[in-house]
C-alpha positions as CSV (number, residue, x, y, z in Angstrom):
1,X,41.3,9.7,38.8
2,X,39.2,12.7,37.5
3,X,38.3,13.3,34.0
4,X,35.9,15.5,31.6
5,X,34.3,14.3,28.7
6,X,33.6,16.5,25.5
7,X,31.7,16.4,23.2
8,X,28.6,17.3,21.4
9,X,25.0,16.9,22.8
10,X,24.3,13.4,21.6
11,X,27.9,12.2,21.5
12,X,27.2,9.3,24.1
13,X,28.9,11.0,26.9
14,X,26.1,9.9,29.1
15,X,26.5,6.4,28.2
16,X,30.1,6.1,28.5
17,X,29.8,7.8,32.1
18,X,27.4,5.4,33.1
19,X,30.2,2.8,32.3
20,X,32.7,4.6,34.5
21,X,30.5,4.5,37.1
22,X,29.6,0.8,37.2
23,X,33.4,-0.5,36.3
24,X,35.7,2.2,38.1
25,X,33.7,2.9,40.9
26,X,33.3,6.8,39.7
27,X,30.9,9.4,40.8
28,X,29.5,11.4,37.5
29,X,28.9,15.1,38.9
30,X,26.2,16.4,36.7
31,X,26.0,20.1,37.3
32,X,22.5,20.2,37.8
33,X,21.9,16.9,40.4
34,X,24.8,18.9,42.4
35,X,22.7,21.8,42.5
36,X,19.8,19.9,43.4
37,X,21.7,17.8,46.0
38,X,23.0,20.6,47.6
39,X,20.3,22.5,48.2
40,X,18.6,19.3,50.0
41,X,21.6,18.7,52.2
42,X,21.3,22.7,53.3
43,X,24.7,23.3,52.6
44,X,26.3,26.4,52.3
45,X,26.4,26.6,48.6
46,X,23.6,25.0,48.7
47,X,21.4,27.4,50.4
48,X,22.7,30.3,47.6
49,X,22.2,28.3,44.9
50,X,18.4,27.7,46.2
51,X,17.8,31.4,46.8
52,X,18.7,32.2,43.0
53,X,16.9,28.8,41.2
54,X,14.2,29.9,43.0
55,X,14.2,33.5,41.3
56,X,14.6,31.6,38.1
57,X,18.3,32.8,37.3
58,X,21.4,30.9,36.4
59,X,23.5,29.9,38.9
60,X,26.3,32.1,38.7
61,X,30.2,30.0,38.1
62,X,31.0,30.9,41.5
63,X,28.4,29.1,43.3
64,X,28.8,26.3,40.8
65,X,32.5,26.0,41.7
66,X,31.7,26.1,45.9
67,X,29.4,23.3,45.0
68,X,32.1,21.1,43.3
69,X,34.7,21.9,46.1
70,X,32.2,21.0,48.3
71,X,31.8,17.4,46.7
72,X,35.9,17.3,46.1
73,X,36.2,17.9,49.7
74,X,34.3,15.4,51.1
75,X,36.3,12.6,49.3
76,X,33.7,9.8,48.5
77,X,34.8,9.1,45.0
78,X,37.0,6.0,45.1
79,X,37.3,6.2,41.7
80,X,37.7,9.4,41.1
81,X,35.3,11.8,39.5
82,X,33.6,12.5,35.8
83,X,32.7,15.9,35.2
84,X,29.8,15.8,33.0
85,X,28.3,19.1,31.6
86,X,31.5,21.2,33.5
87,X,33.1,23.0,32.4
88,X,31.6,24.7,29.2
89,X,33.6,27.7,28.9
90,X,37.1,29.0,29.2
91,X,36.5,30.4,32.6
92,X,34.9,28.2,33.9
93,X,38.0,25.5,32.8
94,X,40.2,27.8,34.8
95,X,38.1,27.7,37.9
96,X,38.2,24.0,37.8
97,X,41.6,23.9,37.6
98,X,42.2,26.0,40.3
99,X,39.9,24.3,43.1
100,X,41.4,21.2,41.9
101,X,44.8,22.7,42.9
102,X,43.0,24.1,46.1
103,X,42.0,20.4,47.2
104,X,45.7,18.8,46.5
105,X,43.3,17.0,43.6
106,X,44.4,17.0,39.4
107,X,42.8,16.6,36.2
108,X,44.1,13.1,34.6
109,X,42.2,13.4,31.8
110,X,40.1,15.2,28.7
111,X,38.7,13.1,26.6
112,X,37.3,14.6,23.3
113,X,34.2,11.8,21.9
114,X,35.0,13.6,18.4
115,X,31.9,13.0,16.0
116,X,30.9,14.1,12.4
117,X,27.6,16.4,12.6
118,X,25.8,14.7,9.3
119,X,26.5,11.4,10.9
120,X,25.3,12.3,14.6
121,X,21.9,14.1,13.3
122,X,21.3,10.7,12.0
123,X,21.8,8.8,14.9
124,X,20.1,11.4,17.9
125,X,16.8,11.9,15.7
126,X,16.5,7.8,15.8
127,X,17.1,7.6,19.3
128,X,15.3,6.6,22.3
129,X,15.8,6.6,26.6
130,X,14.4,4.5,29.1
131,X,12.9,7.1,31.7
132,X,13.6,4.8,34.4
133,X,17.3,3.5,33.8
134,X,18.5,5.2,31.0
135,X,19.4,2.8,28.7
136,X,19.6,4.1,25.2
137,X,17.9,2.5,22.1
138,X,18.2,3.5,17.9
139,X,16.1,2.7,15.5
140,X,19.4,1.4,13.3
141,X,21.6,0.2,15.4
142,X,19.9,-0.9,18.6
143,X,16.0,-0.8,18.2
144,X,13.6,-0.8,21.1
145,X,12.7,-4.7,21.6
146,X,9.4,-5.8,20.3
147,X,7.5,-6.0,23.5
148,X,8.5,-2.8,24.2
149,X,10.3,-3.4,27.4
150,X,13.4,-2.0,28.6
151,X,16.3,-4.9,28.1
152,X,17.9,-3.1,31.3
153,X,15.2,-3.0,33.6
154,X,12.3,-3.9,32.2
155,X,10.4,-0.9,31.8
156,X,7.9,0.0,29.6
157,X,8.3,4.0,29.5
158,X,11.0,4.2,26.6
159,X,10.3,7.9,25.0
160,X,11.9,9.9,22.5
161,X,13.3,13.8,23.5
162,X,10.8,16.4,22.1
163,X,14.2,18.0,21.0
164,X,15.9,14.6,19.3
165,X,14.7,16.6,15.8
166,X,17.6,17.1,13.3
167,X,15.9,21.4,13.5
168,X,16.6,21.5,17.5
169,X,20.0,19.6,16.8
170,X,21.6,21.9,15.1
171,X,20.5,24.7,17.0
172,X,22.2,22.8,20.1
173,X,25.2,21.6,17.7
174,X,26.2,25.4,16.8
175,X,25.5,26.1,20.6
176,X,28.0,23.6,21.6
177,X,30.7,25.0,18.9
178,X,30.2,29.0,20.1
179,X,30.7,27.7,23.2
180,X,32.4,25.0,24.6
181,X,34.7,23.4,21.6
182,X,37.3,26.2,22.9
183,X,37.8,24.1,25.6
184,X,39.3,21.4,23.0
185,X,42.0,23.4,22.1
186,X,42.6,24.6,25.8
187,X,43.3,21.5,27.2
188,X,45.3,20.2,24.1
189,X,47.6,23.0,24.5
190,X,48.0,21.8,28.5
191,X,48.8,18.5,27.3
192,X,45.3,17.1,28.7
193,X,43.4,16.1,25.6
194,X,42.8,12.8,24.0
195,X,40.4,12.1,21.0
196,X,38.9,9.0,20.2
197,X,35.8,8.5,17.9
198,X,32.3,9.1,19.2
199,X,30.5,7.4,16.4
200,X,32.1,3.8,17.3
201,X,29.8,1.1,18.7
202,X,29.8,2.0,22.6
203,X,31.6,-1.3,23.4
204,X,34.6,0.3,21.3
205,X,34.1,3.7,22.8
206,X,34.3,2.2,25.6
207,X,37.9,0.5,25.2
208,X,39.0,3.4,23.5
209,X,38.4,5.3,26.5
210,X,39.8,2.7,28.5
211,X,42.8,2.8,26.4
212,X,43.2,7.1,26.9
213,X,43.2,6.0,31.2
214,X,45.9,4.0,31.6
């Protein structure tokens, strides 16, 4: 099974990957630990990507697509695959769709984590991330424990993003509307799209996305 997630930066698509991961057995392809990844394994795509990061210029689609069909191709997803931070744009939904046709592969699923904006600038600018695990913590709903370890994994180095401000989230908000919100009514008009609500706990996130998957 392969699916994207959308959503707004601070949506919980992170978390709710994370989830796949450990209960379906799916690999999360994060555009930028593919890059990385490739360019240790020396791989074709690999080696072109690490001639251009190294100038300090933007991947270009095309490299980012022979990356992904390089993953795809070598199959070691049981589960399937999440697509996290790919595609953002129109074209690059296209591209997507058409390696996934390349590899005899589809797209099961789009799930939209739909959010209100006044609601979500509430919850990012009281959130904090374990450095070494990830696990997420809110002043509100889900405070960082008292002794200031991790409840995952025991680590002390819980921090808050220099760019979890409500000034920086917008900015990254209107960003993600310019941008990639096209890519809702794209896949709703293939059929592809399900919506659930973002601002539910994660457990019920979690069966909602559950739900959209079967």
């Amino acid at each position: 099974m392969n699916i994207i997630l959308l959503g707004p930066p601070g949506a919980g698509k992170g978390t709710q990957a994370r989830r796949l991961v450990d209960e379906r057995n799916m690999v999360q392809l994060s555009t930028g630990d593919m890059l990385r990844e490739a360019r240790r394994k020396g791989t074709e795509m690999g080696k072109k990507a690490g001639v251009i990061m190294d100038r300090g210029d933007l991947v270009p689609d095309e490299v980012v697509i022979g990356i992904i069909g390089e993953v795809l191709e070598a199959g070691d997803a049981g589960g399937g695959y999440i697509f996290d931070g790919f595609p953002r744009t129109l074209a690059q939904a296209d591209a997507l769709g058409e390696l996934l046709e390349k590899v005899g592969q589809t797209l099961d699923a789009v799930i939209e984590m739909r959010v209100d904006d006044e609601a979500l600038v509430e919850r990012i600018t009281a959130r904090a991330t374990c450095k070494d695990c990830g696990e997420v913590y809110n002043d509100n709903t889900k405070p960082i424990p008292a002794d200031g370890k991790c409840t995952n994994c025991g680590s002390t180095d819980i921090q808050r993003r220099p760019d979890d401000n409500e000034e920086s989230l917008r900015t990254r908000l209107l960003a993600y509307y310019k941008e990639t919100s096209p890519l809702i009514g794209y896949y709703y008009a293939k059929g592809d799209l399900q919506t659930i609500d973002g601002l539910a706990s994660m457990d019920d996130v979690a069966t909602s996305i559950a739900s959209a998957l079967r």
